[in-house]
C-alpha positions, -999 to +999 in steps of 0.1 A: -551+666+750-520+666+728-489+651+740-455+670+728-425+646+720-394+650+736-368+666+720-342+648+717-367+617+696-351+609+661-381+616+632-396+581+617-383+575+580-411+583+553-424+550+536-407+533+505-418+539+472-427+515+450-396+504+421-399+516+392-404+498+358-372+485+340-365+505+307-367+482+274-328+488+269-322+474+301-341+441+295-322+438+262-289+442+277-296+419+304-306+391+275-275+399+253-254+391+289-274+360+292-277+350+256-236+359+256-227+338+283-249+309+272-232+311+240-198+313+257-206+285+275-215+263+246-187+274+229-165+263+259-182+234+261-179+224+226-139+236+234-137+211+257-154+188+238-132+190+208-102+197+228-110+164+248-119+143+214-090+159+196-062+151+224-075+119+228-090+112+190-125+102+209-111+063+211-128+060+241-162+063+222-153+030+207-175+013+228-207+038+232-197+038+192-207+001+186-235+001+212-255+030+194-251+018+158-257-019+165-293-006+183-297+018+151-292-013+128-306-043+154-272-060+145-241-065+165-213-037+156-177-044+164-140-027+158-118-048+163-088-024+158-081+012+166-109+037+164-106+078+164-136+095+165-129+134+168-129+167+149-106+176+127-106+203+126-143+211+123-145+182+104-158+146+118-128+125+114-140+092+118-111+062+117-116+026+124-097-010+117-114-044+114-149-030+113-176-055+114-218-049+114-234-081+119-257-105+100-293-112+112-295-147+128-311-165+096-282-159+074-255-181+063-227-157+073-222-140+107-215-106+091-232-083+067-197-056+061-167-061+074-132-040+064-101-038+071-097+001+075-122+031+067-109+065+071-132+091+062-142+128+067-177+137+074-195+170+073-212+175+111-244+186+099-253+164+079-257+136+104-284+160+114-301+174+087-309+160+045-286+139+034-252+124+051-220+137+032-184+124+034-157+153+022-142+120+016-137+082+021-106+055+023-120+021+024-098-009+023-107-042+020-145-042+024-167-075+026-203-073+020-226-097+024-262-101+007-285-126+014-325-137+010-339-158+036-355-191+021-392-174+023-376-147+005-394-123+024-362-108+044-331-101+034-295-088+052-289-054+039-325-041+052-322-032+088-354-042+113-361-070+138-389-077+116-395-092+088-416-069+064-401-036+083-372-017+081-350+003+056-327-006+036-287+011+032-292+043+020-258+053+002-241+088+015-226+115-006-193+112-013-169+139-028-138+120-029-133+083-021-107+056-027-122+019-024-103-010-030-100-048-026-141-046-019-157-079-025-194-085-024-213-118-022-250-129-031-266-154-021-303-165-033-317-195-020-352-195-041-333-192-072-303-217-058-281-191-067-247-177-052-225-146-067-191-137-053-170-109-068-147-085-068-153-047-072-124-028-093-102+000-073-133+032-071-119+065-070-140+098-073-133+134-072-158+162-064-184+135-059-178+121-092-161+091-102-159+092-140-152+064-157-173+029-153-168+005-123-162-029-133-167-063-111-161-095-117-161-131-099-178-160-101-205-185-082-229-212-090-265-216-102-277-246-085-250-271-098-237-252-123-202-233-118-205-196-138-183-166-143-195-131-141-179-095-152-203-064-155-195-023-149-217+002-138-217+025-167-235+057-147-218+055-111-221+087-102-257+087-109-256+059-090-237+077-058-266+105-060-296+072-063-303+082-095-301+059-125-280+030-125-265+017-162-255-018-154-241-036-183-233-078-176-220-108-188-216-145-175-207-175-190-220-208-180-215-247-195-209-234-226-235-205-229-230-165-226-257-145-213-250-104-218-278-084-195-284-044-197-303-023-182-311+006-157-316-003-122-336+025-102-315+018-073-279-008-072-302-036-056-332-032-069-341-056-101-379-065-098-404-046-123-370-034-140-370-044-178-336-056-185-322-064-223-312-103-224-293-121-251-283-161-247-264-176-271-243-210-270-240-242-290-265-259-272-298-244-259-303-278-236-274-268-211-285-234-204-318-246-193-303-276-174-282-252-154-325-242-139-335-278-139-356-279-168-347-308-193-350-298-231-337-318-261-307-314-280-307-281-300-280-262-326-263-231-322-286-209-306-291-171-301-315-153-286-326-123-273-356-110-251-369-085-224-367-098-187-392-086-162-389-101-125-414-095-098-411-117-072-406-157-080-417-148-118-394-140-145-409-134-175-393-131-212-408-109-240-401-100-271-382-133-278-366-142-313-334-155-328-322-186-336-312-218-333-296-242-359-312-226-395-346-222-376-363-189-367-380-186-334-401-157-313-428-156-284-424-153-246-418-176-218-424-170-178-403-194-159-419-191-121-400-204-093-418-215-066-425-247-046-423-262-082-403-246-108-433-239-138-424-228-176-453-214-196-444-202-232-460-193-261-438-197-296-437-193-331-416-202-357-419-195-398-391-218-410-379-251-392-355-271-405-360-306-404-326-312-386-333-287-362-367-311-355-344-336-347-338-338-313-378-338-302-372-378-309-337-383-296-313-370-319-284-349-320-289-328-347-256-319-355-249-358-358-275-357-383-270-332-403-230-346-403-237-381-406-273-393-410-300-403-385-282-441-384-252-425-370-277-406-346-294-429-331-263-448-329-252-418-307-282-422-279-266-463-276-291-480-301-277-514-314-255-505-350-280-499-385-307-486-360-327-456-365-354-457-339-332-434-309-323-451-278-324-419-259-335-421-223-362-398-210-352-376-184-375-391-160-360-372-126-356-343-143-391-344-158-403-346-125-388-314-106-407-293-131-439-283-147-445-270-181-469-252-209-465-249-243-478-235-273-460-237-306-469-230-340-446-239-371-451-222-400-429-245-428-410-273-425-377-272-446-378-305-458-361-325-489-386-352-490-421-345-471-438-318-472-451-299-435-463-270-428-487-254-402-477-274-369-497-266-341-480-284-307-496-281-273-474-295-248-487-301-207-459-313-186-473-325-148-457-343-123-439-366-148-465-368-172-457-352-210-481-348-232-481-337-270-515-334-277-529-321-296-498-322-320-512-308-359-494-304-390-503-306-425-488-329-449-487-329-488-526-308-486-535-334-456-538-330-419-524-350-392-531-348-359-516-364-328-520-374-297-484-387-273-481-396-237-454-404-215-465-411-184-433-414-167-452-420-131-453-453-142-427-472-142-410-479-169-430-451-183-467-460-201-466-446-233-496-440-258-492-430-298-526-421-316-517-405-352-547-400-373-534-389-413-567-371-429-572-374-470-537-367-480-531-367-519-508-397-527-488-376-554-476-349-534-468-370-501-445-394-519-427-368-540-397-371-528-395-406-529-395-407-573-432-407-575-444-377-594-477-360-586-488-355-624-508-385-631-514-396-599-548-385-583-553-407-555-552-400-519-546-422-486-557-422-449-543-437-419-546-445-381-518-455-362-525-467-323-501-481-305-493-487-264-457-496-252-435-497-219-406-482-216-383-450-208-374-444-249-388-444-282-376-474-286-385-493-255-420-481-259-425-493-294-407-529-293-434-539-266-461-519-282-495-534-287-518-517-317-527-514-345-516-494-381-538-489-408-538-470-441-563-465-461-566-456-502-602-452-517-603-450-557-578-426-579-554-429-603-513-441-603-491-440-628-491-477-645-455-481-640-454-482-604-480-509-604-467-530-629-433-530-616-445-541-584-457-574-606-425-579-627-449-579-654-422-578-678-442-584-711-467-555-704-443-532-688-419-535-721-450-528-745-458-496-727-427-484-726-421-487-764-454-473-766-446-444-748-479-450-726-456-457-689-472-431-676-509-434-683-529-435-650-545-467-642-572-470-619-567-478-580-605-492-571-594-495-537-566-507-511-558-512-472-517-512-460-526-524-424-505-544-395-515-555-361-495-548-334-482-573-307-455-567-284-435-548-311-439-572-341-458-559-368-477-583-393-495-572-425-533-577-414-540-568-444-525-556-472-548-555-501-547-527-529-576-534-557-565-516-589-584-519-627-558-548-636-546-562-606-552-570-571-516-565-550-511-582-518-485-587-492-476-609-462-447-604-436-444-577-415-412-553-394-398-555-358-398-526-337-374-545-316-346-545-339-365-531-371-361-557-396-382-554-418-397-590-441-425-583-465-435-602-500-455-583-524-472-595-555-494-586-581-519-608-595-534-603-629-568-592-635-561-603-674-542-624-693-502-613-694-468-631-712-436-628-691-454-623-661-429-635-632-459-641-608-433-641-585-434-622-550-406-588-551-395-589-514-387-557-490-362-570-461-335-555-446-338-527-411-353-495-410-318-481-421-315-499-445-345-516-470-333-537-495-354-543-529-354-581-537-369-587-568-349-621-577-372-644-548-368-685-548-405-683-564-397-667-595-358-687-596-384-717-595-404-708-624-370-702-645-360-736-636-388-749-645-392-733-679-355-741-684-369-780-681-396-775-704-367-759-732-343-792-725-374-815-735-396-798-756-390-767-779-379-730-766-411-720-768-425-742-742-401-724-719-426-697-721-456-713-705-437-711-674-445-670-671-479-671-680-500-654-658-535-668-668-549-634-656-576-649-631-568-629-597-598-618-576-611-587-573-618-571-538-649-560-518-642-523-511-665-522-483-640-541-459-614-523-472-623-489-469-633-496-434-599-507-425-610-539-409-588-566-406-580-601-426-605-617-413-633-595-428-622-592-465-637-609-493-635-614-533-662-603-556-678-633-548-685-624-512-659-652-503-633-645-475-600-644-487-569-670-485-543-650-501-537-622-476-516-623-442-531-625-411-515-605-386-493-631-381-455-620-392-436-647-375-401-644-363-387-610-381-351-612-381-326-587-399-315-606-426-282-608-441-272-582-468-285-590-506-307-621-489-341-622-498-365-636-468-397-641-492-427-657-474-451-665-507 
């Protein structure tokens, strides 16, 4: 049964219905509101922000400041002065004094940059996106420091705790700047080398700064003191990293080095091909400022392509000059544990002054006052001409070399060269010039030299080998002429010495010298002046025959070496008419020279002196003696005979009865010594020296020191 309610009971509320879906206006109102009031609040944020920086120009970020950038760069950051960091108004304004960023611990110098002051405006954005941009920059006073580590694997301005890592400074954008007093220093230690310099005052507008930037300074190149100036010619390229024209000069111990070229970045000079020119008075210094020792040259100048990549340097495309000489090739100079030159050269004309120095000599002493005066120069004793020069023996040490030259002609008044070939091996001390070719007068000589300068003094070893040379053309220059003179010579020369010059080594040389002629032709008047043959020698000459050939059958101009004294061993030259021989010998010790010649007759000859014509005197100096006591003897004598008997009898006293003994070639032509030579007969010989020279002194001028 139903039950009624009462009447008074309040009716139940109907259920809720469910809410009903926001409209798509609404939402986008609602995320205007929120986007609005975010934005509102970043912009009041960024209000208070700048309003905080600007009131207090953001110097208490000094400190966060040098703790962020020194963990950026892994090097200590310090300001030292006042700081402002702040916008300005929606520029960066960024102000500091006595800035300093800090060195890696390797390096010589605790800092990498310092500066007094750098006031700058930066553009905010683009310390967050592409490349960072100063509206513009006021540096003053700015240090920086560049260094290698010894490895040369690290250096200061790339920034990483390890070696091999890292970036290095990457230049912003500038659009106006003013730089001055900025000083920049270099230091090398591979290469022994440190730069210090001085910028010029840099000012650019609209990101451009126009005209060149020079620097210039100074340093040293391992012990050698240098200056340096050189401009960037494209800086503004260079503010954008694009190409950087850097023009150079520097001028060291007497030498001037200009260098061009365009550097991909204003640090970057390996695999860059740069335009060289060298040029001084003397080629030796440049070289000694590296280390490597090199003789004496001329005026030089030269010019080449330099390549580096890493301890190599490499020159190409070399040629100039030096003295009147042509010269072009390459030459790598590597540095590493042991500083290495390897070159490859040619030359087509050499002047025989500019040869000078590879013995000792100065060559512009000689080609001012003679090789006497030269050798004078390197201390040898007065009237010398064997150079006194010391080897660089330290110098020869700290280095390695390799060297291929080739000499086209030799400008010479007297012998004729051409076609040198000269390979030269330098090693720990030892220098060697072999092989060492050259042709001479349509002959060939080649050489072998060594100075071992491990030993001590150095151990030094000549071995000159002369091929079939024509005798004509080789002693052109001395008054022989080649017409009428067909015979040839070759030679041996072997010799061993001690000692740290060319001097030393051949005054306690041991050895041997040996010259040998086989059968030709000489003009007659050469031989028979040579025999003071006075009677035949007049005859031809009023016969106009003086310069019919006689016959050379066969000859040997030979000396045995011992400790530096030379003595004929033998000399023997076998001709159609007479047989010439020779005693005496030369000093390398103090080059005096004491040799007799004389001819005997094959044949029967009036006014024959039969007397010995003597060659004495030094090196420097040879001296013709053709008045010896010998033939003062026979005049005395037939003086004698004139006093008692008639004038005619005076005459017997230079009759050569014309019974000399002829030679066995065989001996000869083998270039054995004394002791194996023998007459016609198959006897050995009396009449020729020995070997032994005796005491070779310099004798006094006009003195004749005859040994027949």
């Amino acid at each position: 049964m139903a039950t009624t309610p009462p009447a008074d009971a309040t009716p139940a509320p109907p259920p809720p219905l469910p809410p009903a879906s926001a409209s798509p206006s609404a939402r986008r109102r609602r995320g205007w509101r929120i986007a609005r009031n975010v934005a509102l609040g970043v912009v009041a944020t960024l209000f208070a922000v700048w309003l905080v920086l600007f009131v207090t120009k953001g110097r208490f970020l000094k400190r966060p400041f040098e703790n962020i950038v020194g963990k950026l760069t892994h090097r200590p950051v310090t300001v030292g002065g006042d700081f402002q960091l702040y916008f300005a108004p929606l520029r960066i304004k960024f102000y500091a004094e006595r800035v300093a960023v800090g060195n890696p611990g390797w390096a010589t110098r605790p800092h990498l940059f310092t500066a007094d002051r750098i006031d700058s405006r930066i553009a905010p954005l683009s310390l967050l996106f592409g490349k960072r941009r100063f509206h513009w920059l006021d540096l003053t006073n700015g240090a920086v420091d560049l260094e290698w580590d010894a490895a040369h694997d690290r250096n200061t301005w790339t920034f990483s705790e390890d070696k091999g890592s890292g970036k290095p400074l990457d230049l912003p954008r500038i659009d106006r700047a003013t730089v001055t007093g900025t000083q920049v220093r270099y230091v090398d230690p591979r290469m022994k080398l440190l730069t210090d310099v001085k910028l010029d005052t840099i000012r650019s507008t609209d990101a451009r700064i126009g005209a060149a930037v020079g620097l210039s300074g100074g340093g040293q190149l391992r012990d050698t003191p240098f200056t340096v100036a050189a401009r960037l010619l494209s800086p503004d390229a260079t503010v954008a990293r694009g190409k950087n024209e850097l023009v150079m000069r520097a001028r060291a111990a007497g030498n001037t080095i200009d260098v061009a070229g365009t550097l991909p970045s204003i640090a970057a000079v390996e695999d860059v091909p740069l335009a060289v020119r060298a040029r001084g008075r003397n080629l030796s210094t440049l070289l000694d400022i590296i280390g490597v020792a090199l003789p004496n040259t001329r005026a030089y100048d030269l010019r080449a392509q330099l390549v580096t990549q890493g301890g190599e340097y490499r020159f190409t495309r070399l040629r100039g000059t030096f003295g009147q000489s042509d010269v072009a090739g390459r030459l790598t100079i590597t540095n590493a544990a042991r500083l290495h030159l390897d070159s490859e050269l040619t030359t087509r004309r050499l002047d025989i002054v500019d040869a000078a120095p590879f013995i000792g000599y100065n060559p512009d002493i000689v080609a001012e006052k003679g090789a006497v005066a030269a050798a004078a120069a390197t201390g040898a004793a007065p009237a010398r001409i064997l150079p006194d020069a010391a080897l660089p023996v330290e110098t020869m040490r700290r280095f390695d070399a390799d060297l291929k030259w080739h000499v086209g002609v030799v400008r010479s008044r007297r012998v004729p060269i051409s076609n040198i070939d000269l390979v030269l091996d330098l090693e720990r001390g030892r220098l060697a010039l072999s092989p060492l070719t050259f042709a001479m007068a349509r002959g060939n000589v080649a050489t072998d030299v060594v100075f071992d300068t491990r030993e001590r003094p150095s151990a030094v070893s000549y071995d000159i080998r002369l091929a079939p040379t024509p005798m004509g053309r080789l002693l052109a220059g001395y008054g022989v002429a080649e017409a009428g003179t067909s015979g040839t010579i070759r030679g041996r020369i072997q010799l061993k010495g001690r000692g740290d010059t060319i001097h030393d080594s051949l005054a306690t040389s041991d050895g041997r010298i040996a010259f040998v002629m086989p059968s030709g032709t000489l003009w007659t008047r050469n031989v028979e002046l040579v025999e003071i043959d006075l009677g035949t020698f007049v005859q031809k000459m009023f016969q106009a025959e003086l310069k019919k050939p006689i016959e050379i059958n066969c000859g040997l101009v030979a000396f045995t070496v011992r400790n530096g004294i030379a003595g004929a061993d033998p000399v023997l030259i076998d001709t159609k008419n007479n047989v010439i021989l020779a005693r005496g010998g030369f000093s390398f010790r103090n080059e005096a020279v004491d040799l007799a010649f004389k001819a005997d007759s094959k044949k029967f000859s009036l006014f024959s002196g039969q007397s010995p014509v003597g060659i004495g005197g030094t090196f420097a100096d040879w001296q013709l003696n053709v008045v010896s006591p010998q033939l003062l003897a026979r005049a005395g004598a037939g003086l004698g005979l004139a006093l008692v008997g008639t004038p005619v009898a005076a005459l017997l006293a230079f009759v050569d009865p014309g019974d000399a003994k002829a030679a066995q070639c065989g001996p000869v032509l083998s270039g054995k010594t004394a002791a194996a030579q023998r007459d016609e007969d198959g006897k050995p010989r009396d009449d020729i020296g020995n070997g032994a020279a005796g005491k070779v002194e310099p004798p006094k001028r006009k003195k004749f020191l005859g040994i027949f």
